[in-house]
Rosetta silent file (secondary structure, phi, psi, omega in degrees, C-alpha in Angstrom):
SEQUENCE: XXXXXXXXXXXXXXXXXXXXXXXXXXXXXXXXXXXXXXXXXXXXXXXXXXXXXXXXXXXXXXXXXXXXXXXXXXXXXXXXXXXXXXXXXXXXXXXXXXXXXXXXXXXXXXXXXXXX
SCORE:     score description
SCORE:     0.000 S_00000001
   1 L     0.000  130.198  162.061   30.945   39.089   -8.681 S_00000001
   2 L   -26.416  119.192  168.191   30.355   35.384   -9.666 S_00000001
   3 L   -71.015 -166.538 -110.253   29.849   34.743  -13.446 S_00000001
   4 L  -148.627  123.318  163.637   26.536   32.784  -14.491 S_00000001
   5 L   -81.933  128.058 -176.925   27.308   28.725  -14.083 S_00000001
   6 L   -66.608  174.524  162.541   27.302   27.555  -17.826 S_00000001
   7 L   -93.008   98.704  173.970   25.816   23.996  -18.706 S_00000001
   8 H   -23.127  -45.598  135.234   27.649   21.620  -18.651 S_00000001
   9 H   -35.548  -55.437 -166.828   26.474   19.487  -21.179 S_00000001
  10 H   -71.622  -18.230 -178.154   26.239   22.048  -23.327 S_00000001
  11 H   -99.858  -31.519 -178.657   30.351   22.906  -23.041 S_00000001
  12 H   -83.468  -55.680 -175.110   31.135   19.170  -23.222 S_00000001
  13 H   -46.213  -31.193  166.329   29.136   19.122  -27.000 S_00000001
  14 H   -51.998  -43.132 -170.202   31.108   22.533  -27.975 S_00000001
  15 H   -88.925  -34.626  157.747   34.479   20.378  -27.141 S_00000001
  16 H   -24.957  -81.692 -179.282   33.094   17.479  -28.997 S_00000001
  17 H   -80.684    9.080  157.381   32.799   19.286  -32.119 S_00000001
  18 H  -101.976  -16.378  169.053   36.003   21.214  -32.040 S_00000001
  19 H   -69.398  -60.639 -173.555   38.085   17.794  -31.329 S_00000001
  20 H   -51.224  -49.216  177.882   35.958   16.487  -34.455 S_00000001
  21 H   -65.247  -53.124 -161.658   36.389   19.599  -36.637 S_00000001
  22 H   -64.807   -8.278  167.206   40.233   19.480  -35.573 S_00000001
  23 H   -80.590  -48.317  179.093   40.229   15.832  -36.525 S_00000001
  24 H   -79.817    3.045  173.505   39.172   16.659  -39.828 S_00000001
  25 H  -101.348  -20.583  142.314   41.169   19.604  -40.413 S_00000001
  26 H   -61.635  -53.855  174.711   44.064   17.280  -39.945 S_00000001
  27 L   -98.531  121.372  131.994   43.001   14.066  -41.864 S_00000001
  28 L  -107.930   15.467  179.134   40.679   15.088  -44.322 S_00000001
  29 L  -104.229  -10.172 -173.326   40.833   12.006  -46.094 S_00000001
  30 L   -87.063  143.921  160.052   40.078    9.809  -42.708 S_00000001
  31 L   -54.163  143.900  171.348   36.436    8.793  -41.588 S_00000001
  32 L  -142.946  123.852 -158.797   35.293   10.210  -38.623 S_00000001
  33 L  -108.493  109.770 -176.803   32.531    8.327  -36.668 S_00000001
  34 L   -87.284  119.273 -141.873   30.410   10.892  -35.235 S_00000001
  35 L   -95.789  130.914  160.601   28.595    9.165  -32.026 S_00000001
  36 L   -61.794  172.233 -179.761   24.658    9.865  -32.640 S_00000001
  37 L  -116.166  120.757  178.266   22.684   11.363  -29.757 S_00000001
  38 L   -70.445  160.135  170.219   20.258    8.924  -28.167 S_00000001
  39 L   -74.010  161.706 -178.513   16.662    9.810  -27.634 S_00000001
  40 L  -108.183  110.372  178.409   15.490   10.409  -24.529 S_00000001
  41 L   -35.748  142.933 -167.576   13.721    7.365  -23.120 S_00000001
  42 L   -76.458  147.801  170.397   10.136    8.008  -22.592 S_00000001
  43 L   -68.477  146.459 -164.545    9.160    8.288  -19.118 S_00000001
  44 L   -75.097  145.646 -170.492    7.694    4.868  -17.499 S_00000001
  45 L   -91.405  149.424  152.090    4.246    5.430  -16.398 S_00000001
  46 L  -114.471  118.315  162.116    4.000    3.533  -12.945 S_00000001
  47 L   -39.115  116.884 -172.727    0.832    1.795  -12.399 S_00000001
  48 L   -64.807 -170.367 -173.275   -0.747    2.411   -9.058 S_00000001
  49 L  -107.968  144.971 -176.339   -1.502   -0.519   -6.711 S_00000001
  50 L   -98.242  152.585 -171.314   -4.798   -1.883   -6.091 S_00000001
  51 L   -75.119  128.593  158.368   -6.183   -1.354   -3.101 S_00000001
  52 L   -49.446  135.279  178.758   -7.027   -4.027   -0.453 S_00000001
  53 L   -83.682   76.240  164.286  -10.805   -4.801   -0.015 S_00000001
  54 L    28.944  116.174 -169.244  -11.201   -4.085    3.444 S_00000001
  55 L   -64.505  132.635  166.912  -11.416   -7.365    5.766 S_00000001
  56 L   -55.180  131.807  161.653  -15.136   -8.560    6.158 S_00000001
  57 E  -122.682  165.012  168.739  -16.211   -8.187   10.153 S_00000001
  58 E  -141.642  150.769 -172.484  -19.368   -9.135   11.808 S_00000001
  59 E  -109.708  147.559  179.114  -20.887   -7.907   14.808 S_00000001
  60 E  -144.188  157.488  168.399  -21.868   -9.688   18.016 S_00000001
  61 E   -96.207  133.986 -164.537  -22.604   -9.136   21.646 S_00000001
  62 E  -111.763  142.114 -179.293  -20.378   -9.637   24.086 S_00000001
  63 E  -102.138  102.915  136.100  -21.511  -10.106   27.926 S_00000001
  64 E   -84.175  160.501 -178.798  -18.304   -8.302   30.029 S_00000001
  65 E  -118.773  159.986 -134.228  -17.648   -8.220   33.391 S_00000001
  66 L   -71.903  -24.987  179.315  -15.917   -5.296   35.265 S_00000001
  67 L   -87.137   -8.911  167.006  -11.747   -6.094   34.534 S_00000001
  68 L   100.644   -5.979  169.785  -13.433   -6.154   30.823 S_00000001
  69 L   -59.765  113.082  169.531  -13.109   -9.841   30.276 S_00000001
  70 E   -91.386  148.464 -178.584  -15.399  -11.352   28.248 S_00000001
  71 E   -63.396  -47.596 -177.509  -18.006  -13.604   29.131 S_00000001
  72 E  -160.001 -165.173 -156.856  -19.939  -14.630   26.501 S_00000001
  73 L  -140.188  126.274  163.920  -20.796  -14.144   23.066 S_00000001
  74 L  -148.429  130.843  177.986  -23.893  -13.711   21.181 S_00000001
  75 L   -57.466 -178.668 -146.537  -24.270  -13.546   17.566 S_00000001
  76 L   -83.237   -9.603 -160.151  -25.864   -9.900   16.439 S_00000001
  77 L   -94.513  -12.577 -153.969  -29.703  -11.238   15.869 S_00000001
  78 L  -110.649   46.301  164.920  -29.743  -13.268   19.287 S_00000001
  79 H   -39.981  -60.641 -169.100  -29.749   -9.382   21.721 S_00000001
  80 H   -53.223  -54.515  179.594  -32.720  -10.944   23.860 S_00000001
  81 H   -37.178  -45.865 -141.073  -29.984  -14.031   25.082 S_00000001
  82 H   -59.547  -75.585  157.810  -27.544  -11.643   25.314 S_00000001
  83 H    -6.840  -68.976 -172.125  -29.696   -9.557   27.716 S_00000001
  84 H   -84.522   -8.435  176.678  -30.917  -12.250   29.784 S_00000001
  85 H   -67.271  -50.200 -178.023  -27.455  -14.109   30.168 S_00000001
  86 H   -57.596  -31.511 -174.615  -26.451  -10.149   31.350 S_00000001
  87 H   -79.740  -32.266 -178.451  -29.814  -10.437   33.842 S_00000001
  88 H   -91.643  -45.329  141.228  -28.624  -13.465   34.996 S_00000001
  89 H    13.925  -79.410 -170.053  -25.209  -12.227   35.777 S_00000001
  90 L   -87.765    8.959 -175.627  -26.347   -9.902   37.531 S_00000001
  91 L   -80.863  -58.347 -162.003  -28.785  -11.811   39.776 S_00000001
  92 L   -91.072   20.714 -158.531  -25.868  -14.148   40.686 S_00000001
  93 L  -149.899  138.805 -175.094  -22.842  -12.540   40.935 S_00000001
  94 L   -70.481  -12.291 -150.953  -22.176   -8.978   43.050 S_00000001
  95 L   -83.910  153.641 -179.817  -19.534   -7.497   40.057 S_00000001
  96 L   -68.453  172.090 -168.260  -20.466   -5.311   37.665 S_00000001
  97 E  -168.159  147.714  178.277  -21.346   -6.779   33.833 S_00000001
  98 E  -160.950  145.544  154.659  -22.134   -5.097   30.912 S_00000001
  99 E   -76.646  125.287  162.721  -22.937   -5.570   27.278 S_00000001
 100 E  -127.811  170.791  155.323  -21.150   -4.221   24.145 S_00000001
 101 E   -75.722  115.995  172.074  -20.989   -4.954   20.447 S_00000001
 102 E  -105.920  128.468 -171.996  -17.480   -6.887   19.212 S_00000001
 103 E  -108.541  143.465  169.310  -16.894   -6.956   15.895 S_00000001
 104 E  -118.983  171.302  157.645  -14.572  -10.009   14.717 S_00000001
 105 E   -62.241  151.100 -166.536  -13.326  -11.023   11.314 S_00000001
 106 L   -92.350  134.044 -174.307  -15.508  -12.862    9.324 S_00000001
 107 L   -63.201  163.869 -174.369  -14.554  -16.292    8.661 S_00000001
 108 L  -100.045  136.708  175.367  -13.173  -17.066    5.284 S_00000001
 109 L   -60.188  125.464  170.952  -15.437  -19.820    3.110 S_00000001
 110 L   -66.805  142.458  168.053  -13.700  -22.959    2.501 S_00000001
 111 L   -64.088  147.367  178.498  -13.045  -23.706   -1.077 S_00000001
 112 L  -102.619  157.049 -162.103  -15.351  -25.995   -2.421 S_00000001
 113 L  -105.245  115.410  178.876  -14.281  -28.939   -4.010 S_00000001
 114 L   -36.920  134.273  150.463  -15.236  -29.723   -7.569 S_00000001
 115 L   -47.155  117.035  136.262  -17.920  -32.456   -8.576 S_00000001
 116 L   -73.970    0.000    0.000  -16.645  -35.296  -10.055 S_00000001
């Protein structure tokens, strides 16, 4: 049966300090510069990341027509255009049309330019 694996570390500091005593049981009149042990750096905290603020959308109605193309556009307050632009569609044209709500990205504000 296997013996128990020692630590390693702990068997190189045992041979440390028997090369050291055995230096100084030869020379005892010679300095012997015993290497310090460093501390063990603290661990680094890592700061999480801040989260992205979700992209602004807005919703509007879109007039499609049966391959799904759209037709038109209507911001979200103007439904009654939407509607009769969809009425009218469907007066003049045999294909099917339909209304859905498309949300786009919201435009970004232009920076404003200081007063002088």
């Amino acid at each position: 049966m296997a013996g128990r694996l020692l630590n390693r570390r702990v068997l190189r500091e045992q041979a440390e300090s028997a090369e050291t005593a055995a230096a100084v049981a030869e020379r005892p009149d010679a300095a012997v510069v015993v290497k310090k042990a460093k501390k063990a750096a603290a661990p680094r905290v890592r700061k999480p990341r801040a989260k992205k603020a979700p992209p602004r959308m807005v919703a509007r109605w879109g007039v499609f027509d049966g391959s799904m193309k759209q037709v038109a556009v209507f911001d979200y307050n103007q439904r009654a255009a939407a509607d009769e632009k969809l009425a009218d569609l469907l007066q003049k044209k045999k294909s099917h049309h339909f209304i859905q709500i498309v949300k786009e990205l919201m435009a970004l504000p232009a920076p404003e330019e200081p007063v002088v």
